[in-house]
C-alpha positions as CSV (number, residue, x, y, z in Angstrom):
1,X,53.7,89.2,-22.5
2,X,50.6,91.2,-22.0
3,X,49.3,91.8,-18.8
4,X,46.3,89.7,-19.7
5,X,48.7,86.4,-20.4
6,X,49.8,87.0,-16.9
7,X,45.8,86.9,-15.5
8,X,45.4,83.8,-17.8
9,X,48.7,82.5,-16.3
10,X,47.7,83.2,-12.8
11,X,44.0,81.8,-13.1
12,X,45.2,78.4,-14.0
13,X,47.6,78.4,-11.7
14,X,45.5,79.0,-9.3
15,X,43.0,77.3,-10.0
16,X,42.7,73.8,-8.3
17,X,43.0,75.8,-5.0
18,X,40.1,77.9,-6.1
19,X,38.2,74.8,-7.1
20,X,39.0,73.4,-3.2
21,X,38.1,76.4,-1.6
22,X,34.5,76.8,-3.8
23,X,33.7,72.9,-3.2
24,X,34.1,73.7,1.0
25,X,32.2,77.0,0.9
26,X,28.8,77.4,2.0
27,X,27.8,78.5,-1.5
28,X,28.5,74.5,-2.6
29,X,24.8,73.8,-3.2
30,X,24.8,69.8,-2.9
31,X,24.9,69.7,1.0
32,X,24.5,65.8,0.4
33,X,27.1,65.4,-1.5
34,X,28.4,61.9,-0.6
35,X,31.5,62.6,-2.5
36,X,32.1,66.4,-1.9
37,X,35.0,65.7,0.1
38,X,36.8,63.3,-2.7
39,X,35.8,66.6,-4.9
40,X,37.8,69.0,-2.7
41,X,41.0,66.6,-2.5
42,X,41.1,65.9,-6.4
43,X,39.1,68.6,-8.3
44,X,40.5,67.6,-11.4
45,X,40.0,63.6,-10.8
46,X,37.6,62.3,-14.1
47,X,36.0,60.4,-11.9
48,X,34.6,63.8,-10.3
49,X,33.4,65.1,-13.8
50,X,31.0,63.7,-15.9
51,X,33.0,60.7,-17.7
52,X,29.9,59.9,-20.2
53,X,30.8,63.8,-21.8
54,X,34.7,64.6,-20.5
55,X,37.8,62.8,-20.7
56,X,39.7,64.7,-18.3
57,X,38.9,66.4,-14.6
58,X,37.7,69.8,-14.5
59,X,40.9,71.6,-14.4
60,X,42.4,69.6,-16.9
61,X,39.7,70.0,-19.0
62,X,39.6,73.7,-18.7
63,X,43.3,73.5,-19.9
64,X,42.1,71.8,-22.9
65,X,40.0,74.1,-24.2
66,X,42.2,77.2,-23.7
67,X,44.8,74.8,-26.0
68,X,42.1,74.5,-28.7
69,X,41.3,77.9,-28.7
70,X,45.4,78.7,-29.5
71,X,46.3,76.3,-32.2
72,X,42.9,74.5,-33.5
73,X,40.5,77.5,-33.2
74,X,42.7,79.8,-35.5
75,X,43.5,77.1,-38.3
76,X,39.8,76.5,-38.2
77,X,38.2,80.1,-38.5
78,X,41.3,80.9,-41.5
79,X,40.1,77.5,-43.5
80,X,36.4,78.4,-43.0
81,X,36.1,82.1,-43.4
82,X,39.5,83.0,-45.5
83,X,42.7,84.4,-44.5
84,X,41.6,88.2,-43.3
85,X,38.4,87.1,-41.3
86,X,40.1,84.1,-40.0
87,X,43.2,85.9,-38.8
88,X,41.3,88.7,-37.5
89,X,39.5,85.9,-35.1
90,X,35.8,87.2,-36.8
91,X,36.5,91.2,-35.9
92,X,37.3,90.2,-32.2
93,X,41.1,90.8,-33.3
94,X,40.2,94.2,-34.1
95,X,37.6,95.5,-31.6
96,X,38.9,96.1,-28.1
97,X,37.1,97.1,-25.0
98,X,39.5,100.1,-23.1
99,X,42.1,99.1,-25.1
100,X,42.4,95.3,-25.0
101,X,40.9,93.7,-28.1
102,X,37.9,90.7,-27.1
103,X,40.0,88.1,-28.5
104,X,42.4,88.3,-25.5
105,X,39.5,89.3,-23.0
106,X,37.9,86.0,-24.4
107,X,41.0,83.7,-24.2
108,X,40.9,85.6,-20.5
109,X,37.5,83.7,-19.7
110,X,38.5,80.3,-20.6
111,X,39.9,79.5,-17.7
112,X,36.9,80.9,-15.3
113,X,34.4,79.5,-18.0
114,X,33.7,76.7,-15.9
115,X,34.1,78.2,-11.7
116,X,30.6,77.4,-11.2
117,X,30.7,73.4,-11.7
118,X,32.7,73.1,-8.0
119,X,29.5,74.9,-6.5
120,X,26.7,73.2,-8.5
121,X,27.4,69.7,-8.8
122,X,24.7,67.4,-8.4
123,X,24.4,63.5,-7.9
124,X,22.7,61.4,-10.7
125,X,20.1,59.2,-8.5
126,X,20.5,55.3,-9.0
127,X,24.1,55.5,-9.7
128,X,25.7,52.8,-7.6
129,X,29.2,52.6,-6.8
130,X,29.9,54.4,-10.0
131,X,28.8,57.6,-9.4
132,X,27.4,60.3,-12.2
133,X,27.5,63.7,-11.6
134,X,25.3,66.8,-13.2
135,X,26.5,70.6,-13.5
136,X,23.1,72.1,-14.4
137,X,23.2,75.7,-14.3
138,X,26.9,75.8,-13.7
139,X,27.4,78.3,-16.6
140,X,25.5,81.0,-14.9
141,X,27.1,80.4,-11.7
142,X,30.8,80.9,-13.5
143,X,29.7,84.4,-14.3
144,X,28.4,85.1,-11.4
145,X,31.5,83.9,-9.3
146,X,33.5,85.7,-11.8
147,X,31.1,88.8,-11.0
148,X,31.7,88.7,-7.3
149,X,35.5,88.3,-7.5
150,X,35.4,91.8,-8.7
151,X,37.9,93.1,-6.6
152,X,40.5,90.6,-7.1
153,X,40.7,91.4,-11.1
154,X,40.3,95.2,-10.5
155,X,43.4,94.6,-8.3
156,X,45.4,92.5,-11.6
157,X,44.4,95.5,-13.6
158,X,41.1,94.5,-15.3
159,X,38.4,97.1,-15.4
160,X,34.6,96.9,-14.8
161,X,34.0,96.8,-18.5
162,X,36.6,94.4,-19.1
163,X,35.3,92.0,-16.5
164,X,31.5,92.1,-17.3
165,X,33.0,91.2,-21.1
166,X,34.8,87.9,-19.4
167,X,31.9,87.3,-17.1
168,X,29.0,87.2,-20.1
169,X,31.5,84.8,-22.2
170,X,31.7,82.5,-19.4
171,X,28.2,82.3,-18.8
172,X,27.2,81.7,-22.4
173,X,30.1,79.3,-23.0
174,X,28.0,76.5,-23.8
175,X,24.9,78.3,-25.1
176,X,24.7,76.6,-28.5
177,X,24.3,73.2,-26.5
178,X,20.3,74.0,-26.1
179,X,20.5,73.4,-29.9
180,X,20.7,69.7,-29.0
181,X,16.9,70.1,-27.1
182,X,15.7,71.7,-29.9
183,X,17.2,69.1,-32.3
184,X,15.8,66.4,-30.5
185,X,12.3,67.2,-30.7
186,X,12.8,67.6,-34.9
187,X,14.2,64.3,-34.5
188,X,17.1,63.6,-33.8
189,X,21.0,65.9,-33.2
190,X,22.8,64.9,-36.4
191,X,24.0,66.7,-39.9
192,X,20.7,66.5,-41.3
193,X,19.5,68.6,-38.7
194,X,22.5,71.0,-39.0
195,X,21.8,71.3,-42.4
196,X,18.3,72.6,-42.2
197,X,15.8,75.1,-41.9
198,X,15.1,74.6,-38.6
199,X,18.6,74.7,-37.5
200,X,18.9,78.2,-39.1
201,X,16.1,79.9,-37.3
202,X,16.8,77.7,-34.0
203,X,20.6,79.8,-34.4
204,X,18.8,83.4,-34.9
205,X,16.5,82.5,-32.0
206,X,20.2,82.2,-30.5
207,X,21.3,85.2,-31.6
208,X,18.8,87.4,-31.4
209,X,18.7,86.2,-27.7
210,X,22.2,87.5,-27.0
211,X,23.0,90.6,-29.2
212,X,26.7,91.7,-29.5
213,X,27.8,87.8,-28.3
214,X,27.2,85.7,-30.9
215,X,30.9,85.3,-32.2
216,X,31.4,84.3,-28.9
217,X,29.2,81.6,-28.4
218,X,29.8,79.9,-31.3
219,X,33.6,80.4,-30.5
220,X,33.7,79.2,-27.4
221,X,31.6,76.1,-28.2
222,X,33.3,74.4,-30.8
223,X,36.6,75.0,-28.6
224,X,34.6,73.5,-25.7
225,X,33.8,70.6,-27.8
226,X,36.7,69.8,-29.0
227,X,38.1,70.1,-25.3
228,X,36.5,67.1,-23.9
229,X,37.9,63.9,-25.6
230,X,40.9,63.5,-27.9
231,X,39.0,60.0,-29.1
232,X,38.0,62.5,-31.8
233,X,39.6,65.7,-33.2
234,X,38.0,68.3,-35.2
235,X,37.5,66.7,-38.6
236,X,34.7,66.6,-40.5
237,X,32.5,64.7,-41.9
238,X,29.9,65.0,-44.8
239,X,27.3,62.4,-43.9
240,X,25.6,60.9,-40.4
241,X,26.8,57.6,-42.0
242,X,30.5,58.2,-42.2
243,X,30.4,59.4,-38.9
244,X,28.1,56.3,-37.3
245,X,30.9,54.0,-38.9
246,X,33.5,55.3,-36.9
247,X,31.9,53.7,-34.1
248,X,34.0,50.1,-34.0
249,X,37.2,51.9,-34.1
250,X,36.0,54.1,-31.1
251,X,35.3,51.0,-29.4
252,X,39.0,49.5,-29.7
253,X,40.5,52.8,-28.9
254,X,38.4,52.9,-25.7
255,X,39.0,49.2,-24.6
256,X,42.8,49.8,-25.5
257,X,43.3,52.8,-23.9
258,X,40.7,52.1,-20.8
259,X,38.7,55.0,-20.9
260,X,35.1,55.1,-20.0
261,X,32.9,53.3,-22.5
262,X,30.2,56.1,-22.6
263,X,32.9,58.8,-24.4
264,X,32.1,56.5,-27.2
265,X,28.8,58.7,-27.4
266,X,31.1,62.1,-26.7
267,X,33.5,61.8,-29.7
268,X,30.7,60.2,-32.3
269,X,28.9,63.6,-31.5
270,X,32.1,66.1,-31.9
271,X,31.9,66.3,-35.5
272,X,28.2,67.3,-35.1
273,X,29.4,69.7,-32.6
274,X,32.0,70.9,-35.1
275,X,29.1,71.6,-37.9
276,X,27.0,73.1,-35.2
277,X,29.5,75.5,-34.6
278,X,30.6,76.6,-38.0
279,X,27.3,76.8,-39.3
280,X,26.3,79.2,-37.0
281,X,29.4,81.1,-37.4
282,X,28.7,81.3,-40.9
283,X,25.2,82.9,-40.1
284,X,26.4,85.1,-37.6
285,X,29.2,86.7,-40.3
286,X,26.3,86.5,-43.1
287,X,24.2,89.2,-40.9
288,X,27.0,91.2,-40.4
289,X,28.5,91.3,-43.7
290,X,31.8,89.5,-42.8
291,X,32.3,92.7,-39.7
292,X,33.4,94.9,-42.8
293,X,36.9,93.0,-43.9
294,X,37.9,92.4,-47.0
295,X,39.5,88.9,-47.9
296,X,42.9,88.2,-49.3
């Protein structure tokens, strides 16, 4: 086991006590909170998340993502890009930053990816008894925290290099969902839109934005995705149509299984999420020439 399994291991371990001790800290922005104490005793209740877009608590969900990015992630990235560039996780396998390669330093920042949603959770207004909660800005706030616990990974052996690497990946963890804003206003988030002009140059406005990161972002977003709901898995799909008629069968699995009725929404927009991500994958390896690997 390398040393950096054994940080992975010990953030989730530790991390519903973390989540506690961030939610009863000063820094926890929402002093009005009605629920902040319910937060602190079960940080990784669903109620306590947002059910219209997660399944799962916090820490649960955090769990599920570092599981996609193990076994889905891999099959994914070897079907889409071949067997060299997939194995090689897109070069990441390859280039190391003081001797650790970014694959495992960003497997490393799944599990602080989202720190900053048990400081900057606010309270949906008109909500009633059933209460729907908002984590704007938490992604900036999990590279910060990560940023200030300095000391603590310097101590578990990670150097300043090593931690700004986690830091940036957590805070861009969910950067491709602005695509959604900017698909909204062309008309609408759906394949259509993934398929066009627009969603290229909206991906190099991306890019461009974040040099060095893109493999990153588009990594950790489809492994995001795919780490909020099991009402949907990664398939998918070559029309809006074929995914809108999925819709009835969603329904019965929800009523069946009594989950919330708005994840409905969540899984019919996973295999948009799933295009989203591989086609911007596919233009970050077309501008860099497939990171100089030969397939076969």
């Amino acid at each position: 086991m390398s040393n950096f399994a054994e940080l992975r291991r010990r953030l989730y371990a530790e991390l519903p006590e973390y989540a506690r001790t961030l939610i009863l800290s000063p820094r926890y922005r929402n002093h009005q909170d009605p629920f902040r104490q319910d937060f602190a005793q079960f940080p990784d209740d669903p109620r306590m998340h947002s059910l219209q877009w997660h399944q799962w608590g916090v820490v649960s969900h955090t769990v599920k993502v570092g599981e996609q990015f193990e076994t889905t992630l891999p099959v994914k990235l070897q079907e889409w890009f071949g067997p060299a560039l997939g194995r090689d996780r897109l070069g990441l396998g390859r280039e190391s930053i003081e001797g650790v390669c970014k694959w495992e330093l960003l497997l490393s920042s799944v599990p602080t990816h989202d720190w900053g949603k048990f400081t900057l959770r606010g309270l949906a207004k008109g909500c009633g008894d059933k209460p729907k909660f908002r984590f704007f800005g938490h992604e900036a706030e999990s590279g910060a925290l990560v940023r200030e616990r300095s000391l603590w990974f310097e101590e578990q052996g990670v150097s300043r290099d090593q931690l700004e690497y986690i830091a940036r990946c957590s805070e861009l963890h969910f950067e491709l969902g602005k695509l959604r804003d900017m698909a909204r206003n062309k008309g609408g988030y759906n394949l259509e839109w993934v398929g066009s002009d627009d969603f290229l140059r909206a991906s190099a406005k991306i890019g461009l934005k974040h040099p060095g990161f893109e493999r990153e972002i588009g990594l950790f977003f489809l492994a995001d995705s795919w780490g909020k709901t099991d009402l949907m898995d990664s398939r998918e799909f070559v029309s809006d149509r074929a995914i809108a008629d999925l819709k009835g069968d969603l329904k019965r699995q929800v009523k069946d299984r009594g989950l919330e009725p708005n994840l409905i929404e969540c899984a019919l927009q996973l295999p948009i999420n799933t295009a989203v991500g591989r086609r911007f994958l596919e233009w970050v390896v077309d501008q860099t020439t497939g990171f100089g690997l030969a397939e076969g």
